[in-house]
Backbone as a printed PyTorch tensor [residue, N CA C, xyz], in Angstrom:
tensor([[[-123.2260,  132.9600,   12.7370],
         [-123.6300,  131.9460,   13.6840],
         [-124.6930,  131.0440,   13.0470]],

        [[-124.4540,  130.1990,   13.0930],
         [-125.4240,  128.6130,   12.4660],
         [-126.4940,  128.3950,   13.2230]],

        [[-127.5900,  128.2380,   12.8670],
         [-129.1140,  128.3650,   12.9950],
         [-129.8960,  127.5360,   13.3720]],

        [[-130.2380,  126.8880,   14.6490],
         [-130.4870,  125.6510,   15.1140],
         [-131.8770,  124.9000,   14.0630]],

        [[-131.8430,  123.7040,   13.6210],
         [-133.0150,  123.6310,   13.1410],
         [-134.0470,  123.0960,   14.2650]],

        [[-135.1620,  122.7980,   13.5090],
         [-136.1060,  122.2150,   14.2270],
         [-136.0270,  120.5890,   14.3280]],

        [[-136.2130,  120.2610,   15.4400],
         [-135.9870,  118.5220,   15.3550],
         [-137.3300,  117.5130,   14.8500]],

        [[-137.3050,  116.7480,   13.6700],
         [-137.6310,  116.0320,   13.0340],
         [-137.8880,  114.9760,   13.3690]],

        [[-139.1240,  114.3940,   13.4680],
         [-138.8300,  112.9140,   14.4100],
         [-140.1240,  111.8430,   13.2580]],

        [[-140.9870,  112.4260,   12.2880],
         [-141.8760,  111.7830,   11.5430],
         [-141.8540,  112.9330,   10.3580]],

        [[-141.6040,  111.9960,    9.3750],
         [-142.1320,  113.0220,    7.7290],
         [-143.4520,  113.1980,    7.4370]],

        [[-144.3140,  112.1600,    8.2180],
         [-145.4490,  112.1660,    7.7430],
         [-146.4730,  113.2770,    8.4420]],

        [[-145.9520,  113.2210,    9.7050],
         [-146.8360,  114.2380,   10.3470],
         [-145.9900,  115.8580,   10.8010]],

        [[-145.2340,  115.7960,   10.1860],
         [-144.4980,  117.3400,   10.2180],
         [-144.8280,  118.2570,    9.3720]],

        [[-145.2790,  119.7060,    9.6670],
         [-145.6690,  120.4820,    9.0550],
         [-145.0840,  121.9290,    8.1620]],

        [[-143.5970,  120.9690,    8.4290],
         [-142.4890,  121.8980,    7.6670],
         [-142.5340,  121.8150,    6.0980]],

        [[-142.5190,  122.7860,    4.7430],
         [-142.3180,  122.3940,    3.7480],
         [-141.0800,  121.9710,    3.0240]],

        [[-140.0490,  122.2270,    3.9910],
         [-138.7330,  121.9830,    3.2320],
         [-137.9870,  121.2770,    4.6130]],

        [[-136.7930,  120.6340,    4.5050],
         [-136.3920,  120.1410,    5.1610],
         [-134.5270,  120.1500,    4.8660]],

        [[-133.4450,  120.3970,    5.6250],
         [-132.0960,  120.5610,    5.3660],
         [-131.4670,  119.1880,    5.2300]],

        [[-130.4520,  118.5780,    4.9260],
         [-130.3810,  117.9350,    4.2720],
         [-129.8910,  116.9330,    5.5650]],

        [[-129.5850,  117.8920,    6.6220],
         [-128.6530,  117.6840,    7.9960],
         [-130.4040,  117.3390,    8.6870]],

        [[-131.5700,  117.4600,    7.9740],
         [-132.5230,  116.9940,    9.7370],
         [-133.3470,  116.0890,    8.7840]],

        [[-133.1060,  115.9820,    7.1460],
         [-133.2000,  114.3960,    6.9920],
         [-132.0920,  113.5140,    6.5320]],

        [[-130.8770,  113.8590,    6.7860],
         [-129.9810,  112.0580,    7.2690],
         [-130.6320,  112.1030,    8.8690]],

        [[-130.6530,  113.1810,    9.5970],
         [-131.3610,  112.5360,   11.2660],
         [-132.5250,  111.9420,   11.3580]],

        [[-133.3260,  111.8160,   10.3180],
         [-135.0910,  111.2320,   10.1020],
         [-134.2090,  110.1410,    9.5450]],

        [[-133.4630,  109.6450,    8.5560],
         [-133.4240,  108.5110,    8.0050],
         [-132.4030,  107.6650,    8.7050]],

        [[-131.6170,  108.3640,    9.3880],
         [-130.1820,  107.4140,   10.2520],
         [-128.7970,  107.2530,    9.3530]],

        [[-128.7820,  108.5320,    8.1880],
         [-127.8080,  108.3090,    7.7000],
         [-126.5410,  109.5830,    6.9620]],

        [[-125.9890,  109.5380,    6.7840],
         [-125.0210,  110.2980,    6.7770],
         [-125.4070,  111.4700,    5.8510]],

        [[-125.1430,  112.8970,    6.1980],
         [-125.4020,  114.0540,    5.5110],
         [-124.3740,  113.7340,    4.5550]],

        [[-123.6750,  113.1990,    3.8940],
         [-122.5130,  113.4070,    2.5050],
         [-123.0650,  111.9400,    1.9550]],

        [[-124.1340,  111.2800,    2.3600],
         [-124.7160,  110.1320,    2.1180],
         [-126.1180,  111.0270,    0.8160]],

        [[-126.7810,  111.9800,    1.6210],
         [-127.9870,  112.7840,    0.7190],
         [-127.1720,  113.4200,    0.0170]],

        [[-125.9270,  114.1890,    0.4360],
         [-124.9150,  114.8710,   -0.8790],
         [-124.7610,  114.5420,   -1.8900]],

        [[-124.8150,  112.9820,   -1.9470],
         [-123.9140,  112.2290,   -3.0920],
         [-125.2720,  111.9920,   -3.6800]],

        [[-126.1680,  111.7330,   -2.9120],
         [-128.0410,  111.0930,   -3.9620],
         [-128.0710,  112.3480,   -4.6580]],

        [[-127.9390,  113.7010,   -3.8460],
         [-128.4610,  114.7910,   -4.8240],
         [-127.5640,  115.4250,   -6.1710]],

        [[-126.4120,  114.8070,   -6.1360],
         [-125.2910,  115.1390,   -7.1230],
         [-125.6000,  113.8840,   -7.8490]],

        [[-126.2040,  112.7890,   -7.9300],
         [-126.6550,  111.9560,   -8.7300],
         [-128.0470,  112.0060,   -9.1450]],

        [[-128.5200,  112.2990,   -9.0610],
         [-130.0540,  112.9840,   -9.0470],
         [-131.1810,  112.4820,   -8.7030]],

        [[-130.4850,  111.2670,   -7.7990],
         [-132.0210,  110.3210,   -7.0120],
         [-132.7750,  110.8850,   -6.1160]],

        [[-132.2600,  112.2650,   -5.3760],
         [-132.3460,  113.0850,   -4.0720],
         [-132.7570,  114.2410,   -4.7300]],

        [[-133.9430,  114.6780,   -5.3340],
         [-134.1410,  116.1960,   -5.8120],
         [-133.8590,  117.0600,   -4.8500]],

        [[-133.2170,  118.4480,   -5.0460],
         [-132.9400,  119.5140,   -4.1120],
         [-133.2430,  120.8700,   -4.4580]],

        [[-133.1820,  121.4410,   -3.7760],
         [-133.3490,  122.8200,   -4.4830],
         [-132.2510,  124.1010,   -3.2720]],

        [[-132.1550,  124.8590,   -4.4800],
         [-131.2120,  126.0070,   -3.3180],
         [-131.9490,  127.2150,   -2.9120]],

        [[-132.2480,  127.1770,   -1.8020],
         [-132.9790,  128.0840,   -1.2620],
         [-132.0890,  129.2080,    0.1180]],

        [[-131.5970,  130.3630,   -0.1990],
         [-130.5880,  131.3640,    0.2620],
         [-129.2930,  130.6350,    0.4550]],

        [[-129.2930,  130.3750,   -1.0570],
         [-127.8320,  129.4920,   -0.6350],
         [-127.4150,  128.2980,   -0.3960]],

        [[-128.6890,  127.6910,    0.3930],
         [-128.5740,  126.5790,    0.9480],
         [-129.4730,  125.3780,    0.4350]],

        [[-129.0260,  123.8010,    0.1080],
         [-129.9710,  123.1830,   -0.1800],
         [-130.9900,  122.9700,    0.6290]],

        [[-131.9380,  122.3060,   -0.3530],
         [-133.3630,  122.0220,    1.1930],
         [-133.9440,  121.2000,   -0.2250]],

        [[-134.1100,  120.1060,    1.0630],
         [-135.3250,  119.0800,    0.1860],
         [-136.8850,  119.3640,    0.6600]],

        [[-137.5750,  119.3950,   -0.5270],
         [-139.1640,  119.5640,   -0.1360],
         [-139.5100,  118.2910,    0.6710]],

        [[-140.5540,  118.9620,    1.2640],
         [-141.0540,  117.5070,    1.8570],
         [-141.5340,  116.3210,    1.5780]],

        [[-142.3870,  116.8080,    0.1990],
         [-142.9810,  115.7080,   -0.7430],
         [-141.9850,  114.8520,   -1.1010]],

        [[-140.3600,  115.0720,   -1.5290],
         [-139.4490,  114.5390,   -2.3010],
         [-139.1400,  113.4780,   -1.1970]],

        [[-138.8860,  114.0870,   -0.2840],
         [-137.9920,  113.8590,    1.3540],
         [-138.8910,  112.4150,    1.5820]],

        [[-140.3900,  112.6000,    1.6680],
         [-141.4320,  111.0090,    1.5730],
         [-140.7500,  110.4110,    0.7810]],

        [[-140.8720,  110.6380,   -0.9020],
         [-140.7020,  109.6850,   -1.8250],
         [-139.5450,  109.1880,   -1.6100]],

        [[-138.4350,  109.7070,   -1.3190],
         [-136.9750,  109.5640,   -0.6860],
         [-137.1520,  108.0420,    0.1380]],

        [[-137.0750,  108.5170,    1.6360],
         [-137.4980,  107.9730,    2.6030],
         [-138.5250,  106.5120,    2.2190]],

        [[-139.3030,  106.6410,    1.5410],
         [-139.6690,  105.2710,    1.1000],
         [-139.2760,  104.5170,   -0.0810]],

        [[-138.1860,  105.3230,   -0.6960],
         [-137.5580,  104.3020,   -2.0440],
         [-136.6870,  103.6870,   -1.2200]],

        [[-136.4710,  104.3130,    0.1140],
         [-134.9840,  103.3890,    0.5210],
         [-134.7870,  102.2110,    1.0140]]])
């Protein structure tokens, strides 16, 4: 069973260190196979954490404001 995340509404003031890749396309307004394709090109650093990617938060800023 799939694991509700927490809802995301500011990068700047959230106190999460990592973030799924699915609750920042919902912070940025854009498609989860949209961060797929940045992180298979390597503009989107990621990391795999139990399996699963997760962007740090620090990256997720720098992200979010290159765009």
């Amino acid at each position: 069973m799939r694991q509700r995340h927490e809802k995301i509404t500011d990068l700047d003031t959230t106190t999460v260190k990592f973030l799924s890749l699915q609750q920042l396309a919902e912070v940025l307004n854009v498609a989860r196979r949209t961060l797929y394709y940045h992180a298979e090109k390597g503009a989107l650093k990621v990391v795999k954490r139990g399996g699963v990617r997760r962007v740090p938060i620090a990256e997720a800023r720098r992200y979010a404001s290159a765009a």
